[in-house]
C-alpha positions as CSV (number, residue, x, y, z in Angstrom):
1,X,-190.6,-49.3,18.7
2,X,-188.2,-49.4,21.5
3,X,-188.0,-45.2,21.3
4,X,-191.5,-44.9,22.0
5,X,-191.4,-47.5,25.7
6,X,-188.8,-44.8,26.7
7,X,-190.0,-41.8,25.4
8,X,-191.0,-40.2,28.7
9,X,-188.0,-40.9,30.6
10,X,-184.9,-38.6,30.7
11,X,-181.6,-39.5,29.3
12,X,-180.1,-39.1,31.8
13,X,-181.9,-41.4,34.2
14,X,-182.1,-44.1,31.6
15,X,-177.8,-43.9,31.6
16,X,-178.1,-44.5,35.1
17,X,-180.3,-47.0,34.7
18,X,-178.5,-48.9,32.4
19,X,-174.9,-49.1,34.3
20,X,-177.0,-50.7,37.0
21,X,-178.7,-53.0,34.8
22,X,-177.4,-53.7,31.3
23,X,-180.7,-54.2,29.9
24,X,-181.0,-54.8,26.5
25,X,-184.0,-52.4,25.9
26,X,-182.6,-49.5,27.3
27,X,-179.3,-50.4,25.4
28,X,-181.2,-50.3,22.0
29,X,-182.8,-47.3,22.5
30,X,-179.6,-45.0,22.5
31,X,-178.5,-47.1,19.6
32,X,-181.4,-46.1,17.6
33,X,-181.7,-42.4,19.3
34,X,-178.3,-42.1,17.9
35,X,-177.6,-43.7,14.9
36,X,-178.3,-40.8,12.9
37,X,-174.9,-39.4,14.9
38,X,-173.0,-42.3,13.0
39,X,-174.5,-40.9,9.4
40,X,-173.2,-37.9,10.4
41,X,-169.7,-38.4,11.7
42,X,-169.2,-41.0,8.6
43,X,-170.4,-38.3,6.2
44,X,-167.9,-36.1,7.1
45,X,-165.2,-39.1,7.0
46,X,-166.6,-39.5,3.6
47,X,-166.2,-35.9,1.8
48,X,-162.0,-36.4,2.5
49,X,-162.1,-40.0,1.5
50,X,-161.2,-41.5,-2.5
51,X,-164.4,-42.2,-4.3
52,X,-163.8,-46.1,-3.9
53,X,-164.5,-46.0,-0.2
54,X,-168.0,-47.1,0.0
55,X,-170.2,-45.0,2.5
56,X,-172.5,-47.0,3.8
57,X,-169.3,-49.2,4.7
58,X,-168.5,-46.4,7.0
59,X,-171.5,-46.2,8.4
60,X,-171.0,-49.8,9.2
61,X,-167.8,-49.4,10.8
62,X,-169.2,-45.9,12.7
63,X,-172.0,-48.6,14.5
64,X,-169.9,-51.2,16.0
65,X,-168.0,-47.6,17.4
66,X,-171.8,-46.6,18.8
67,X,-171.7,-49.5,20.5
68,X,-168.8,-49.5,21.9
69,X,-169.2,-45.5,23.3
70,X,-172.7,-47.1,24.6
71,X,-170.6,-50.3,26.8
72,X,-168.1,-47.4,28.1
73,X,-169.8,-44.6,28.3
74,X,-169.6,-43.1,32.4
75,X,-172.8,-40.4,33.4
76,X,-171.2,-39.4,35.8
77,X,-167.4,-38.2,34.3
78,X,-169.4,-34.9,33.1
79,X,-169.0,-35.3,29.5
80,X,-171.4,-35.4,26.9
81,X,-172.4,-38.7,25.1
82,X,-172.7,-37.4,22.3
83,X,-169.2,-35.6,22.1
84,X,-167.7,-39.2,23.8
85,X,-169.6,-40.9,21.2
86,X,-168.5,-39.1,18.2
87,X,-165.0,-39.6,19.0
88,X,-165.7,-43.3,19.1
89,X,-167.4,-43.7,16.1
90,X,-164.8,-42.2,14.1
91,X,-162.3,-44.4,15.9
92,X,-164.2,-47.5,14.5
93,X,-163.7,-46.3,11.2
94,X,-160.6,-45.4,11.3
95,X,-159.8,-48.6,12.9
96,X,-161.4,-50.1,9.9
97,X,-159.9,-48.0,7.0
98,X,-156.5,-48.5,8.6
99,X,-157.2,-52.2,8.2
100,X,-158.1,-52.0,4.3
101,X,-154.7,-50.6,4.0
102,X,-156.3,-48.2,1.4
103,X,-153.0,-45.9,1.0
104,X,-150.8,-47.1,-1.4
105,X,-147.2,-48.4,-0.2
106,X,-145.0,-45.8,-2.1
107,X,-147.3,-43.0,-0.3
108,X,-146.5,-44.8,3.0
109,X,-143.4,-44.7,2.3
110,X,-143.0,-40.7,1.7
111,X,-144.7,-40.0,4.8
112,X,-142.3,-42.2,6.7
113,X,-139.7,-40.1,5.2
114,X,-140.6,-36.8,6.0
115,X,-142.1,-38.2,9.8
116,X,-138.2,-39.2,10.3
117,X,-137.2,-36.2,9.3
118,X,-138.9,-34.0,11.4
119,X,-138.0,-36.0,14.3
120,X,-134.7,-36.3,13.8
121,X,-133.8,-32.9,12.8
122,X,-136.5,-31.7,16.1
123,X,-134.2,-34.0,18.3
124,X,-130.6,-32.3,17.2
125,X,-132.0,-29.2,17.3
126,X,-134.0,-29.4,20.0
127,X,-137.2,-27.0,18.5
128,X,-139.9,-27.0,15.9
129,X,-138.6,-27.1,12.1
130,X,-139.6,-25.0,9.3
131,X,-140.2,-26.1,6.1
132,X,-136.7,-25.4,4.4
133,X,-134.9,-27.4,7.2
134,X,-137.1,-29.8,6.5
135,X,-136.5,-29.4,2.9
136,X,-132.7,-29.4,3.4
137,X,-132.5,-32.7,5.2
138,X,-133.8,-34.5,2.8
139,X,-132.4,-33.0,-0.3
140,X,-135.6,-31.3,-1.7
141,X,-136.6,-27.5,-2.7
142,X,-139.3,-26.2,-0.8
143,X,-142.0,-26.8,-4.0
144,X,-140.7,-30.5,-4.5
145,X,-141.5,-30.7,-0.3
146,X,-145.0,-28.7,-0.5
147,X,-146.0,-31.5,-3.7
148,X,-145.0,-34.7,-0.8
149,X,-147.0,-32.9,1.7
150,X,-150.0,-33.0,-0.4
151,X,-149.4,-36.6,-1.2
152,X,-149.6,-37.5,1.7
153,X,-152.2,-35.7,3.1
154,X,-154.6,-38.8,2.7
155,X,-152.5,-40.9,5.2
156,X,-152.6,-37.7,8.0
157,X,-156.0,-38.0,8.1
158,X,-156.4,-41.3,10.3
159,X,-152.9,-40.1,11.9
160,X,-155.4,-38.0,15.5
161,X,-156.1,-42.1,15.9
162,X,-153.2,-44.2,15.9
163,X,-152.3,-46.2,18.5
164,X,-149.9,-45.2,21.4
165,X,-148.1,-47.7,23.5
166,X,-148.0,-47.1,27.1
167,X,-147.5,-50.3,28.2
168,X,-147.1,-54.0,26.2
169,X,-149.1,-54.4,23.1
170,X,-152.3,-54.6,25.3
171,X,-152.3,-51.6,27.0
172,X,-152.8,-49.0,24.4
173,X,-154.6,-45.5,23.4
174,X,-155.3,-43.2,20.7
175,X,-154.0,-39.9,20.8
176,X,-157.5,-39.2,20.6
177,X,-158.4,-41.2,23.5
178,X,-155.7,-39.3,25.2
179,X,-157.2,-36.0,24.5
180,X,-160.7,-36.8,25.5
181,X,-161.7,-40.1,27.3
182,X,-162.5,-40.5,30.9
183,X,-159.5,-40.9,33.4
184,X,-158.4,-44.5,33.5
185,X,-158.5,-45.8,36.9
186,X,-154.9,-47.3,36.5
187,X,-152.9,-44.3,38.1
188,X,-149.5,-44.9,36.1
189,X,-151.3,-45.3,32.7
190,X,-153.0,-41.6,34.0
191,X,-149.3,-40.3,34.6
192,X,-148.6,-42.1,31.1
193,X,-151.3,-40.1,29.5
194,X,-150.9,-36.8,30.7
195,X,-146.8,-36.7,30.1
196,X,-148.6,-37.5,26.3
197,X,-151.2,-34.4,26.6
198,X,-148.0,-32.1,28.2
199,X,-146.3,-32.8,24.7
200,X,-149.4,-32.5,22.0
201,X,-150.4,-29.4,24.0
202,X,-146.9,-28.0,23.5
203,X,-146.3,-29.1,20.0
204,X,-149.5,-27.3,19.5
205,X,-148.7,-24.4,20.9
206,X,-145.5,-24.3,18.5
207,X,-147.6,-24.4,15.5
208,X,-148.1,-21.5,13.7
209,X,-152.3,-20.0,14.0
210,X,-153.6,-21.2,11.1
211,X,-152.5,-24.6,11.6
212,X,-154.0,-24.8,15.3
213,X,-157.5,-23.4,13.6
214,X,-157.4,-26.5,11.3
215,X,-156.2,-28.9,14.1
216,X,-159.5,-27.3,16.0
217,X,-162.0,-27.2,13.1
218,X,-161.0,-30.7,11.4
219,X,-161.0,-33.1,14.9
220,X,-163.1,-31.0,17.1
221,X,-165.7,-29.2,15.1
222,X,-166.1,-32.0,12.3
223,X,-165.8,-29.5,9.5
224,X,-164.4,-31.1,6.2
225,X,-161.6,-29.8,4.9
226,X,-163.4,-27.5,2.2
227,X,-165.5,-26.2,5.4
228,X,-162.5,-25.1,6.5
229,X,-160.6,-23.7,3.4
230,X,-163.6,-21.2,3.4
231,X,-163.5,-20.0,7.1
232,X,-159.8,-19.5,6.8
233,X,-159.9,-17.9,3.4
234,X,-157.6,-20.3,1.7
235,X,-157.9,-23.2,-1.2
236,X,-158.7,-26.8,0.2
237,X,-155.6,-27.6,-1.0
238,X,-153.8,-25.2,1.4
239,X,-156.0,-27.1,4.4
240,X,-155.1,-30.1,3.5
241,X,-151.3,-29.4,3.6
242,X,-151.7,-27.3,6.7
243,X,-153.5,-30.6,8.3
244,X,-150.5,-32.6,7.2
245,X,-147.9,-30.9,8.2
246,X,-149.3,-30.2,11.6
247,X,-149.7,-33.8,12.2
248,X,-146.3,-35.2,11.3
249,X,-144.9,-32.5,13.5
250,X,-147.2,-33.9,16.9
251,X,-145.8,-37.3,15.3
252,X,-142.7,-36.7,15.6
253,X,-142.9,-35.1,18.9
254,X,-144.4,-38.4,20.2
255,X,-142.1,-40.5,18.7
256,X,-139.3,-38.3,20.2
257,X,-141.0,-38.7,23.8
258,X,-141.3,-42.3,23.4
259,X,-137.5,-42.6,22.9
260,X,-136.8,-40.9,25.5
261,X,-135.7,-37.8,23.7
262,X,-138.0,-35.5,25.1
């Protein structure tokens, strides 16, 4: 087994190793050191998923994004592999799922119509909704609104990795890439980035506590959203709401700051 040629060598030397050399071997022993990483992260993908997504598909997906943290991965940024790696591996499965097109078109089309209304109404007023403005725009009661939101909770989840423009088509992020990935050595695409982080961080900081403890525990501590429903208290359910409201609201925020609004 390739694990056992490297076994008395430190991680950290065979990383430095590798950037020099690109061998193969040393290549294939962090895939199979960490592949049980991309079980993980896809198991916890899996538990907020539909029962028709298949998980060893995700695991699947979750390698090619091992690979791909293993090709960019920099020693000496001062950032963990593994919490770089995670981050790519649920990329690539995102990236995947969002490719199935799994939600269904009339589900899309509700969260369209509540993202447009928090922007728009964020953009005349020029601060964070509530939930009966957001009601009122488009004609709902607050219960008719709370009943979308859960909806569409399903579609929020890949929302932390969409794609954000800086550039043409080819010079893209996630949001987050934004948050967490080494600094990109083109210095307007940094300048880009962090007018992006300025506005999540604010929008953050608008939301109310509970939401910002889900934000944390769901993307950062890879609890599932019935993890977090019992460290807050509260019924899955609630979580999941919390999660999708907080997320159209940083949508919006972005799409306001991308039209120049902001």
């Amino acid at each position: 087994m390739v694990k056992e040629k490297f076994e008395n060598h430190t991680e950290e030397d065979l990383w430095l190793q590798y950037r020099k050399t690109n061998d193969i071997e040393i290549r294939d022993y962090f895939v199979e050191l960490y592949a049980p990483l991309v079980k993980y992260v896809a198991g916890k993908i899996a538990m907020n998923m539909p029962s028709s997504i298949d998980f060893d598909d995700l695991v699947g997906y979750g390698v090619f994004g091992l690979f791909d943290a293993i090709e960019k991965f920099e020693p000496n940024k001062h950032v963990k592999f593994k919490t770089y790696a995670v981050l790519r591996i649920r990329g690539a499965i995102f990236d995947e799922l969002r490719a199935m097109d799994w939600v269904p078109r009339s589900v899309r089309q509700k969260s369209k119509m509540v993202d447009d209304a928090i922007a728009t109404r964020e953009a005349e007023l020029g601060r964070s909704v509530t939930d009966e403005e957001i009601a009122e725009y488009l004609g709902m009661d607050l219960r008719e609104l709370q009943k979308t939101m859960m909806k569409i909770s399903g579609t929020t989840i890949l929302s932390i990795n969409e794609m954000w423009y800086t550039g043409d088509d080819t010079d893209s992020v996630s949001i987050s890439d934004t948050l967490e990935s080494p600094i990109s050595l083109n210095p307007d695409h940094n300048v880009e980035k962090d007018e992006v982080k300025r506005v999540l961080v604010d929008a953050i900081k608008e939301l109310p506590e509970k939401a910002q403890q889900v934000l944390v525990m769901y993307y950062f501590e890879d609890l599932t959203l019935k993890e977090i429903g019992k460290v807050l208290e509260v019924t899955e359910s609630r979580v999941s709401q919390l999660h999708s409201k907080s997320i159209l609201k940083l949508r919006s925020k972005l799409t306001n700051l991308k039209n120049g609004i902001l």
